[in-house]
C-alpha positions in Angstrom: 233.6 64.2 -52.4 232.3 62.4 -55.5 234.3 60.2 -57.8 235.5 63.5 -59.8 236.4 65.2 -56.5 238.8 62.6 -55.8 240.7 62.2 -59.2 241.0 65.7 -59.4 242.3 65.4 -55.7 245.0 62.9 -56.8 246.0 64.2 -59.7 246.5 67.5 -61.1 245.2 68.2 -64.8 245.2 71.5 -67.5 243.8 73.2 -69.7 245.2 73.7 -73.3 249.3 73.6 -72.8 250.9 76.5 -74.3 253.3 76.6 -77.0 256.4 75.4 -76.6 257.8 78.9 -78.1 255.6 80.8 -75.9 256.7 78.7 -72.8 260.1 80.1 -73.6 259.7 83.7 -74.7 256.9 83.8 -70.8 259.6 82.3 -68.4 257.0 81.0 -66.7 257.5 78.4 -64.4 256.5 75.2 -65.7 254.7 71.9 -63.2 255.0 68.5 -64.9 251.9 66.4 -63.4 252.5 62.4 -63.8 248.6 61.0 -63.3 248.0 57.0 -62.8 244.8 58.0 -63.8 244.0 61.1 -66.0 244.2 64.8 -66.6 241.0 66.3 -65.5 240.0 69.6 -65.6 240.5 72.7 -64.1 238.2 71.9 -61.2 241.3 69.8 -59.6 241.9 71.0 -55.8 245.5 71.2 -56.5 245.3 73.8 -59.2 243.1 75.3 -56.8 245.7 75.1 -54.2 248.0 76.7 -56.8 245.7 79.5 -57.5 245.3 80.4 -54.1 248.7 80.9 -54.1 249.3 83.0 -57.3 250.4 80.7 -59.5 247.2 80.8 -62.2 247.8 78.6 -65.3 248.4 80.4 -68.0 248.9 83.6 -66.7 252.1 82.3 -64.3 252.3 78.6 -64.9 252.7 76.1 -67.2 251.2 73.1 -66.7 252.3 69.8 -68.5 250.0 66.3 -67.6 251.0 63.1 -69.0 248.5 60.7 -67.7 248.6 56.7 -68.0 244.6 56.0 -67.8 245.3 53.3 -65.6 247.9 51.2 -67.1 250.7 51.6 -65.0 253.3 50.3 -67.2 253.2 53.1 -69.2 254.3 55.6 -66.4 257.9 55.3 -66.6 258.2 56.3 -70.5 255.6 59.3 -69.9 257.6 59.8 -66.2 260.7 60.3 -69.0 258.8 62.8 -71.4 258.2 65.3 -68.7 262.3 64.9 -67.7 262.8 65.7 -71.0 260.5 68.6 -70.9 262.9 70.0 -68.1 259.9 71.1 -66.4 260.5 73.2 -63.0 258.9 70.8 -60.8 257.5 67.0 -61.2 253.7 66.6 -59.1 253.0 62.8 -58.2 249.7 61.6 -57.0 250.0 58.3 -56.6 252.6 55.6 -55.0 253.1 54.2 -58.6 254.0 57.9 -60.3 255.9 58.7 -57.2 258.1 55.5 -57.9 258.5 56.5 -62.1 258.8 59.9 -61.5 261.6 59.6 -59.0 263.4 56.8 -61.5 263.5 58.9 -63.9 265.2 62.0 -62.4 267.5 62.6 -59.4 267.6 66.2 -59.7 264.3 67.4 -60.6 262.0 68.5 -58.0 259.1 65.7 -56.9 255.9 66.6 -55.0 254.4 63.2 -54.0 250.8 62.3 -52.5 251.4 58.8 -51.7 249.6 55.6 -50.0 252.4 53.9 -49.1 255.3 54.3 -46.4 257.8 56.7 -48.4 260.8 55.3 -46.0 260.0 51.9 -46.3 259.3 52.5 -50.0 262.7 54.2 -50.7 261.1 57.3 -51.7 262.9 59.5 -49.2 265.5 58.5 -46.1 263.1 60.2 -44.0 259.8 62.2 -43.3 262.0 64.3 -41.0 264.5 65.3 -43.9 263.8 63.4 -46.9 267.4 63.9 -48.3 267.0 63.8 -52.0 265.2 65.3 -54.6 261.5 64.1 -53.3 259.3 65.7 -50.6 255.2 66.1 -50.2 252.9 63.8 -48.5 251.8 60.2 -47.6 248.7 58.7 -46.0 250.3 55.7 -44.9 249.1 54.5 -41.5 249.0 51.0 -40.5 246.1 51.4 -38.3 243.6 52.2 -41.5 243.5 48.8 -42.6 242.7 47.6 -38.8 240.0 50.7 -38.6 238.3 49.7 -41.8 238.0 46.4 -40.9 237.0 46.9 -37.6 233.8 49.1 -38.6 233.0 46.4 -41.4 233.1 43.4 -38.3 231.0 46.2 -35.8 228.3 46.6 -38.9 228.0 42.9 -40.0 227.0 40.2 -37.3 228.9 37.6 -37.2 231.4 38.6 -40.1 233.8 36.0 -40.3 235.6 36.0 -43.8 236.1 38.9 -45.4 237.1 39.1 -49.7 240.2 42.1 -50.2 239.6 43.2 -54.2 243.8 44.3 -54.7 246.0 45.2 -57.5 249.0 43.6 -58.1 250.8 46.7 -58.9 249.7 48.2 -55.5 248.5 45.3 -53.2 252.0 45.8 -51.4 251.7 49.0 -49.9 248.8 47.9 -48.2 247.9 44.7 -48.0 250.7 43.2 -45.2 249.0 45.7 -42.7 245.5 44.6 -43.5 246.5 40.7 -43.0 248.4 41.7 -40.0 244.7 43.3 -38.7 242.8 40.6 -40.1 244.5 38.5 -37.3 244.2 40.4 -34.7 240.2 40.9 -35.1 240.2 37.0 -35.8 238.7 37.7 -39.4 240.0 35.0 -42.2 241.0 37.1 -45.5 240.4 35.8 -49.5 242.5 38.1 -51.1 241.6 38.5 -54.8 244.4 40.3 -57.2 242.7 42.1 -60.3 244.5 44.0 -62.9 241.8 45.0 -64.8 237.9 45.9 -65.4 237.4 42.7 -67.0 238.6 40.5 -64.2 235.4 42.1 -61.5 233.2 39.6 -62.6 235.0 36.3 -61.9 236.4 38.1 -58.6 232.8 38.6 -57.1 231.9 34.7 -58.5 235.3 33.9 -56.6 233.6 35.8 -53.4 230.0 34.4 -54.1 231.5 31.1 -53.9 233.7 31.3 -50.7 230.8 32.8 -49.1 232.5 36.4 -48.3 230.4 38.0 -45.6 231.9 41.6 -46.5 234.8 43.1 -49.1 237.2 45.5 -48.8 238.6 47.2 -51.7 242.0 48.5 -51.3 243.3 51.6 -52.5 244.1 51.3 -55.9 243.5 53.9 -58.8 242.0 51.8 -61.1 239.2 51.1 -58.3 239.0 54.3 -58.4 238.1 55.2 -61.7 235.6 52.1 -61.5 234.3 52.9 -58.5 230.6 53.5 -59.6 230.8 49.8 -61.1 232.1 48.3 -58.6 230.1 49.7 -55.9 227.1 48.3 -58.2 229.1 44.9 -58.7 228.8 44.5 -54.6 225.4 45.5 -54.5 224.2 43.1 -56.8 225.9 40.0 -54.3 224.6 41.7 -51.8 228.4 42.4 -50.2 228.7 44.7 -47.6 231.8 47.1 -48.6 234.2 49.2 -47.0 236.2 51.6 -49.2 239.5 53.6 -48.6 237.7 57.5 -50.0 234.1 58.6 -49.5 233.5 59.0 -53.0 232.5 55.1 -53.2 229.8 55.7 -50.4 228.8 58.8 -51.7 228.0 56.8 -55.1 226.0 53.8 -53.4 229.0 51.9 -51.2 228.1 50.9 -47.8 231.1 52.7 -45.5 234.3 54.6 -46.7 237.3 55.8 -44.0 240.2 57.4 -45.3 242.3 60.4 -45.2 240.3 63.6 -47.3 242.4 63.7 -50.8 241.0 67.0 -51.8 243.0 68.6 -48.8 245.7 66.7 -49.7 245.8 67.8 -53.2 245.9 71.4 -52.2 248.2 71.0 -49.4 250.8 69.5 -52.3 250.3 72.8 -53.8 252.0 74.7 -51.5 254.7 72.5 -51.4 255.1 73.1 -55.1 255.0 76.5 -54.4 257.8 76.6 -51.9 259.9 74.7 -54.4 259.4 77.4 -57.1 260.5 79.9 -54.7 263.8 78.5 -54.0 263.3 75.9 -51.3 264.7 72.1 -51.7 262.8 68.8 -51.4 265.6 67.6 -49.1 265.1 70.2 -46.5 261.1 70.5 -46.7 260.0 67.4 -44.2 257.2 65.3 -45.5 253.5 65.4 -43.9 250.8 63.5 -42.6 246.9 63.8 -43.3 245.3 65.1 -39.7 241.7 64.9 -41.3 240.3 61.3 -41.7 236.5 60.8 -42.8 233.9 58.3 -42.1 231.2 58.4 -44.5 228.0 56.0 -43.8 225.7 55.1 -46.6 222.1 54.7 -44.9 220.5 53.8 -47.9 222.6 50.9 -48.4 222.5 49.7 -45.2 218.5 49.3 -45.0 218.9 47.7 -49.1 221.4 45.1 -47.6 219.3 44.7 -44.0 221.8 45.9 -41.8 221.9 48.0 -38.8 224.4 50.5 -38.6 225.4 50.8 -35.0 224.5 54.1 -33.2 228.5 55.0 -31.9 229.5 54.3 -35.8 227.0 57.1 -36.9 227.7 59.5 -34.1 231.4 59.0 -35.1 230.5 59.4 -39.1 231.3 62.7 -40.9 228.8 62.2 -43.1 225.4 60.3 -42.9 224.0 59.2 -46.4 220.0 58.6 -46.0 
């Protein structure tokens, strides 16, 4: 999945929105999508997902997208336009438009793709029986952060310090796991918070001079949309990488693991689609990825003079050479 693949994965997007006197005089049913990131186009696995279903934009749907191009403080006034929209059903893809969406409205549907735990978060009282007005899925699982930095210490001999790129806004849903990990594989952490584009520079200097030995970059969707510059930011210090979506090795990073966000993106839509036909968010128990992916990027071993080990490619879903 290339960078595209996964923010059309995340998020859901449109093509040109109706009028708002033909939404009324259609009675279609109309899907609110709150994007971190942006709207992309109608490529997005979740309007896929939707399609598959019968709901076609358009023809049966409505889609509105308000999108925050990365500045999440902007997501609770745009969370509030779609409220005021009253659209049928609210789609969140991230933890952060998960959070606005639900502030905004009790009572409006939510169909959430989140990183973080939803419990622990206050999303929903349960997976179980979520119990309010939000449902969908998480890829929460403590053991990623230990995984990902387990392959980075079986790739790099004698890995002993490893820099965490993190965003303020999202470092919590993550990062107490990956410190937690970082003890037990007896690997010292410099965790470096970065809120924007402009700060990459002075956190890879900040690395460079604490002598890294390998980075992990945390789920985060600003990352994401800078993925191809940051994958060439650690390639330039020579940093071996480990990413949370394939995307990043597919685009030059050395190793990604993490749960496959296309399938989770069209696995929302049905979810959506059990909403519009009657079904409550309270009653419709939240799920877990059950596909994970390994990608290896060959190339960028040999560039950076690494070996990867045989049992990590054997284990790999996909082998970049």
């Amino acid at each position: 999945m290339d960078r595209r693949a996964f923010v059309t994965g995340s998020i859901a997007l449109l093509a040109a929105p109706l009028t708002v006197e033909a939404q009324r005089t259609t009675g279609w049913a109309r899907i609110g999508v709150l994007s971190a990131s942006r709207c992309p186009g109608p490529d997005s696995p979740f309007l896929q997902g939707l399609r598959e279903l019968g709901y076609i934009e358009g023809q049966t749907i409505v889609i509105e997208c308000r999108a925050a191009e990365g500045q999440y403080e902007r997501l609770p006034a745009l969370a509030a336009e779609l409220v005021q929209m009253k659209v049928d059903v609210l789609f969140a893809a991230t933890h952060p438009d998960a959070d606005a969406a639900k502030n905004a409205t009790q009572s409006i549907p939510i169909v959430m793709v989140v990183t973080g735990d939803p419990v622990a978060h206050g999303l929903v009282a349960s997976l179980a029986r979520p119990g309010g007005n939000v449902t969908g899925l998480h890829y929460y699982a403590t053991e990623l952060s230990a995984k990902r930095l387990g392959l980075l210490k079986d790739t790099v001999p004698g890995l002993a310090q490893v820099a965490v790129l993190a965003h303020p806004a999202t470092a919590h849903l993550t990062l107490p796991d990956t410190e937690a990990a970082a003890r037990t594989l007896g690997l010292r952490l410099q965790i470096l918070r970065v809120s924007n584009p402009n700060e990459f520079e002075h956190a890879f200097s900040a690395m460079n001079t604490q002598r890294a030995g390998g980075l992990l970059v945390l789920p985060d969707v600003m990352f994401s949309m800078q993925a191809r510059r940051l994958v060439e930011l650690a390639s330039h210090n020579r940093l071996p990488s480990i990413y949370a979506f394939g995307f990043f090795a597919r685009a030059g990073g050395l190793m990604a693991y993490g749960a496959d966000t296309s399938a989770l993106a069209r696995r929302a839509a049905t979810y959506v689609a059990k909403i519009l036909k009657g079904s409550k968010p309270a009653d419709l128990p939240v799920e877990q990825p059950t596909k994970f992916e390994l990608v290896i990027n060959l190339k960028t071993a040999k560039a950076l003079g690494l070996t990867i080990p045989p049992s990590l490619l054997l284990r790999a879903d996909q082998v970049i050479e």
